[in-house]
C-alpha positions in Angstrom: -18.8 -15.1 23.6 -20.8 -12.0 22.8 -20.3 -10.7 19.1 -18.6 -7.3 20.6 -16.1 -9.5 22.5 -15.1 -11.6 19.6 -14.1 -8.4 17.1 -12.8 -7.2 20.0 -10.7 -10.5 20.4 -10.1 -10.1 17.0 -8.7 -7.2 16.3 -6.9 -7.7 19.5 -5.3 -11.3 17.8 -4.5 -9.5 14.6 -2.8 -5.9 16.3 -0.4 -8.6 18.3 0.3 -10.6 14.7 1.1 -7.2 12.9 3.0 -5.8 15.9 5.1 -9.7 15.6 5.5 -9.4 12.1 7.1 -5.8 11.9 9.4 -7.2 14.8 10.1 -10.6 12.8 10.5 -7.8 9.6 12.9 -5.8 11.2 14.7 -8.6 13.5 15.5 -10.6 9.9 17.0 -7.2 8.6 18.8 -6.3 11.4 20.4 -9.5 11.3 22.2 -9.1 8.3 23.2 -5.2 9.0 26.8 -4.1 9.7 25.7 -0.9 11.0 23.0 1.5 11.7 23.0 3.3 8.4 21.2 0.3 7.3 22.6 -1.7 4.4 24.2 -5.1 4.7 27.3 -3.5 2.9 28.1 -1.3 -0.2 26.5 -3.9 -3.3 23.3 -4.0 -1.5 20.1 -2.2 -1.5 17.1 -3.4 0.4 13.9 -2.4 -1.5 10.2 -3.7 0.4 6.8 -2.6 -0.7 3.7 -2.5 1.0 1.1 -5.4 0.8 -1.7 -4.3 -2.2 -2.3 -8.6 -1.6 -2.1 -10.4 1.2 -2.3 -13.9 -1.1 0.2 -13.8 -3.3 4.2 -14.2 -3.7 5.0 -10.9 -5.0 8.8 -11.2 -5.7 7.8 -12.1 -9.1 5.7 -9.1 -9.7 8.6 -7.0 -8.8 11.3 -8.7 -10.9 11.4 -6.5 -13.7 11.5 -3.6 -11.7 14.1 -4.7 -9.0 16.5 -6.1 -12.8 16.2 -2.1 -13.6 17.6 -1.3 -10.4 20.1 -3.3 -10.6 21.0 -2.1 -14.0 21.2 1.4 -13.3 22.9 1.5 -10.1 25.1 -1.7 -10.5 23.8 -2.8 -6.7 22.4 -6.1 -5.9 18.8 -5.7 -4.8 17.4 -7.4 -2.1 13.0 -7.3 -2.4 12.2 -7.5 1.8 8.8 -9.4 1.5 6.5 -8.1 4.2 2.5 -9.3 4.9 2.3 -6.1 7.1 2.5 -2.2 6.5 3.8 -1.1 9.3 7.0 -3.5 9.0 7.9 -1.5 5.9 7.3 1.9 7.7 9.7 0.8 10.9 11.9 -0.4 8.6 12.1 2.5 6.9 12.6 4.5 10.3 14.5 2.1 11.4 16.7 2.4 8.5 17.0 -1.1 7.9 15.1 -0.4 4.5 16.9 1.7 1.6 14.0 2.1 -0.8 10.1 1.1 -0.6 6.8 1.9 -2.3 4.8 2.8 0.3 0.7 3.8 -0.4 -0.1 7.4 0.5 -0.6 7.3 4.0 1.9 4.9 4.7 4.6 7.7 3.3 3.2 10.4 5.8 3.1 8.3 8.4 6.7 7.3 7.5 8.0 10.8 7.9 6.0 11.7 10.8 7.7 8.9 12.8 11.3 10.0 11.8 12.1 8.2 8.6 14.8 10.1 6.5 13.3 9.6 3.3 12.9 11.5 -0.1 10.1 10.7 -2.3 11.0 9.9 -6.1 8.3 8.7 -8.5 4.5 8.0 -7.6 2.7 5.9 -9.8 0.6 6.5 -13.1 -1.4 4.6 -15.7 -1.0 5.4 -19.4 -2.6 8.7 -20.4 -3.7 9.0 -17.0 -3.7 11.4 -13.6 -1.4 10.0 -10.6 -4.6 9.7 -8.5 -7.0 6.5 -7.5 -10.3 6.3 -5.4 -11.1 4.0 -2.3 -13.8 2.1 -2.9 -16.9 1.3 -0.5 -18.6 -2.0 -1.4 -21.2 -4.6 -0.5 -22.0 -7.4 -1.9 -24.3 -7.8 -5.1 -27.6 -8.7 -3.7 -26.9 -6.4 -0.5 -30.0 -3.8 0.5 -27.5 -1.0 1.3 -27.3 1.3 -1.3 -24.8 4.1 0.1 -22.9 4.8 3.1 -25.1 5.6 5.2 -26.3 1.4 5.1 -22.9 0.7 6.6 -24.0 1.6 10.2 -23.8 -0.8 12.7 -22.7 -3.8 10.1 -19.7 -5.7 10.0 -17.2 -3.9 7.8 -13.5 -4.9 6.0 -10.9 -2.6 6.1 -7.3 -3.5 5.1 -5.2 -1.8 7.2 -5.2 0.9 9.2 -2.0 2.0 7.7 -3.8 2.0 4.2 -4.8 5.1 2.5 -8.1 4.1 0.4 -8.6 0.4 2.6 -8.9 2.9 6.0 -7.8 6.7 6.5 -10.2 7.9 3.4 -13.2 5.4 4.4 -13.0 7.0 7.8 -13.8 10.3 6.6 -16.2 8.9 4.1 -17.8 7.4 7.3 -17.4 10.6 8.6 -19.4 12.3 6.6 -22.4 9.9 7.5 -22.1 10.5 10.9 -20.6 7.0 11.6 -17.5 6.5 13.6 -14.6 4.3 12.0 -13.8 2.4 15.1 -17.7 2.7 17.1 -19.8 3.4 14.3 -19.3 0.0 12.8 -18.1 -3.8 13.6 -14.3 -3.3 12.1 -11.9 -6.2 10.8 -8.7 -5.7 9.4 -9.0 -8.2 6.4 -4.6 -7.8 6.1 -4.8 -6.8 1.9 -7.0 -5.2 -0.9 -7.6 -8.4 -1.7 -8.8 -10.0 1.3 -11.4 -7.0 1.9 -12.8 -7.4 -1.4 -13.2 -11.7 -1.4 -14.5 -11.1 2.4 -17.1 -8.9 1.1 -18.3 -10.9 -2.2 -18.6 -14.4 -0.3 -20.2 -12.2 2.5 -18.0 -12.9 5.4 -18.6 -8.7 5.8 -21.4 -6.6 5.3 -19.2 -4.1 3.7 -15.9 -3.4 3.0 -13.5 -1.2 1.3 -10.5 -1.0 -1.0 -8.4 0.1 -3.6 -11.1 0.7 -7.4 -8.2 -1.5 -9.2 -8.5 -4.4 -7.0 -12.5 -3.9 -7.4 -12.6 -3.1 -11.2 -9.9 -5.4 -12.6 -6.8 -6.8 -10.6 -8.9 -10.0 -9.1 -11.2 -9.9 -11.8 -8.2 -10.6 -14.3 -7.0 -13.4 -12.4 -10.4 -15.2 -12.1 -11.1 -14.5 -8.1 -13.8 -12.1 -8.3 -16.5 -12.1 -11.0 -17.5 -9.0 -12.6 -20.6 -7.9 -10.7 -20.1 -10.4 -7.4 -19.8 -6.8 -5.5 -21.4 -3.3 -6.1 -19.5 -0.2 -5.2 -22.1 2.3 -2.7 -19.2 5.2 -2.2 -16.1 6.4 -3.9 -13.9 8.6 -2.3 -11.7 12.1 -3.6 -9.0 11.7 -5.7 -6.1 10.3 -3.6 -2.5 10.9 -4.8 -0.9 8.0 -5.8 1.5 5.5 -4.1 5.0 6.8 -4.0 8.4 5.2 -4.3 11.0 7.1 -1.5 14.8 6.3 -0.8 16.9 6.6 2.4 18.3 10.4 2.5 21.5 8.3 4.0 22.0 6.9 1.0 25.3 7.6 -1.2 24.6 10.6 -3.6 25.5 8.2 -7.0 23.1 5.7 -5.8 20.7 8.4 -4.8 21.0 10.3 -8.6 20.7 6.9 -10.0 17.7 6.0 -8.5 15.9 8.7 -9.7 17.0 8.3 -12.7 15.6 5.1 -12.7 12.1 5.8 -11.6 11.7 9.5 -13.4 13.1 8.4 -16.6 13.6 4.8 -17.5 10.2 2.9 -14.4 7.7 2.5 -18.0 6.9 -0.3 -19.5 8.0 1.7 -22.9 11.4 2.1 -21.6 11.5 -1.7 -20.0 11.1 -3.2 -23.4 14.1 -0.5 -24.6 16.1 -1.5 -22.6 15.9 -5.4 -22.7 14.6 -6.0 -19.4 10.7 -7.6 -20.6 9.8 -8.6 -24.4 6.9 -6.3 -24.5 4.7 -4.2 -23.0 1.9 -6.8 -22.5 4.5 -8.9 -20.3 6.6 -5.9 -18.4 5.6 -4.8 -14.6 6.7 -1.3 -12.9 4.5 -2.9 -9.7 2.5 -5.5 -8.8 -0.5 -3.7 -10.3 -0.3 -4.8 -14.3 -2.5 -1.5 -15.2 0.0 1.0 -14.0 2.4 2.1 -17.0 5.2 3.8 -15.2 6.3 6.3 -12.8 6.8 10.3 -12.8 8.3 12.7 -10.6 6.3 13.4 -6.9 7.5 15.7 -4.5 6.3 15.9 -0.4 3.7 18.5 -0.8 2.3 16.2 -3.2 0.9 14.0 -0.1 -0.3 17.4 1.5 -3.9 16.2 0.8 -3.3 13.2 2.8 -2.2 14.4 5.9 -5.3 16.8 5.9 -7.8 14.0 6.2 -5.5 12.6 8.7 -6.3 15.9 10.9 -10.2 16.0 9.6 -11.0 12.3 10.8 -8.0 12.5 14.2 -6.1 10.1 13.1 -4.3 8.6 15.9 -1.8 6.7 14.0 -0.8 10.0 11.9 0.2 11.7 14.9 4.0 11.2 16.0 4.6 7.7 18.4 
């Protein structure tokens, strides 16, 4: 089998898996739905989040936040666990899913296909701007030195649903003159994660992903070691990842979810509140560095859906 045929095969293998798992996603949900507005009955909300890690449980991450929900809207809270991004976005159209954190792009494409959604709260680190950077990558001892090296070599991406793992590489390939889908030998590596390992133990030439996952998430838990990849490119400041609830929703449940995530989604306010012993130990995602949440509207995402018309972005045009 010629190298061509086998990425070919491959990404072939892994659209099929993806296109499976959003039906499995959605099939699982519907299942336990009484009707089409979504929710199994009135004490329930369904709350999923897209994959940052393909390699990890991450109910566990989410527990602090999902026992706030729960406090402040007296519902039981049901995390849908999901390997894929586009399950989360059907599921959302679908409206099968009541709340979700989606990443950037994720969101738009969300609303483009239909979803009735509102956006809340978007992420932010202490002290900091809601923004973050997609990193481009190679490993240590790799001769490429910028984007331009990435031609022709085999590069990780994580999704093509993910905002800094795929839309803003593509215009950051772009730029190079280098085609996304042509320009390159694409895999899908699935999760931040998985791009970043694939490209430190060399299974790709290149790769990209979120800076946290690069500059601290895997580094903390003793996957990656500090230096094991260089970073060639960053991109723009991307807006950050957005939590959004179903406009279907009940209006009580809708003002108490803001609530939650404009006022009470910090680590500060956690610890207040009883729900985690301090703010070492407390979550508001499964990214320990972020400190809360603040308020986000739609044209917030504005930049987003103008690199989806710079680069022609298939997916961010309606199915």
């Amino acid at each position: 089998m010629t190298s061509r045929n086998w990425f070919t095969n491959t990404l072939g293998d892994l659209t099929v898996k993806r296109s499976l798992t959003a039906l499995a996603v959605l099939a699982v949900l519907a299942a336990g739905c009484s009707s089409a507005s979504g929710s199994t009955d009135g004490d329930v909300l369904r709350f999923a989040a897209v994959p940052a890690e393909q390699n990890i449980d991450p109910t566990a991450e989410y527990k602090d936040i999902i026992a706030l929900i729960e406090k402040n809207t007296g519902k039981k809270v049901e995390f849908v666990r999901s390997t894929d991004y586009n399950a989360v976005i059907e599921g959302m159209v679908s409206g099968k899913i009541d709340l979700a954190e989606f990443g950037p792009l994720s969101y738009v494409l969300a609303k483009t296909n239909g979803a009735k959604i509102t956006p809340i709260a978007s992420m932010v680190e202490k002290g900091g701007t809601p923004t973050y950077q997609s990193y481009g990558i190679v490993p240590a001892g790799s001769r490429i030195t910028d984007i331009n090296g990435f031609k022709s070599t085999k590069v990780c991406f994580v999704d093509p649903g993910s905002t800094s793992g795929y839309l803003f590489p593509s215009q950051g390939l772009l730029g190079a003159g280098i085609d996304a889908k042509t320009g390159v030998q694409p895999i899908m590596a699935g999760g931040h994660d998985n791009s970043v390992l694939s490209v430190a133990s060399g299974k790709c030439d290149a790769g990209f992903a979120e800076n946290a996952m690069v500059d601290h998430i895997l580094i903390d838990k003793g996957k990656l070691k500090s230096g094991q990849v260089k970073v060639v490119w960053k991109s723009a400041p991307i807006p950050m990842s957005p939590v959004a609830m179903r406009d279907a929703l009940p209006a009580d449940v809708k003002a108490a979810l803001t609530q939650t995530f404009t006022k009470d989604a910090t680590k500060d306010r956690l610890v207040q509140m009883g729900i985690c012993k301090d703010e070492g130990s407390c979550r508001v995602t499964a990214d320990a560095s972020i400190w809360g949440f603040q308020p986000v509207n739609d044209a917030v995402f504005n930049p987003v859906r103008q690199v989806c018309a710079a680069t022609h972005n298939e997916k961010c045009s309606k199915a």
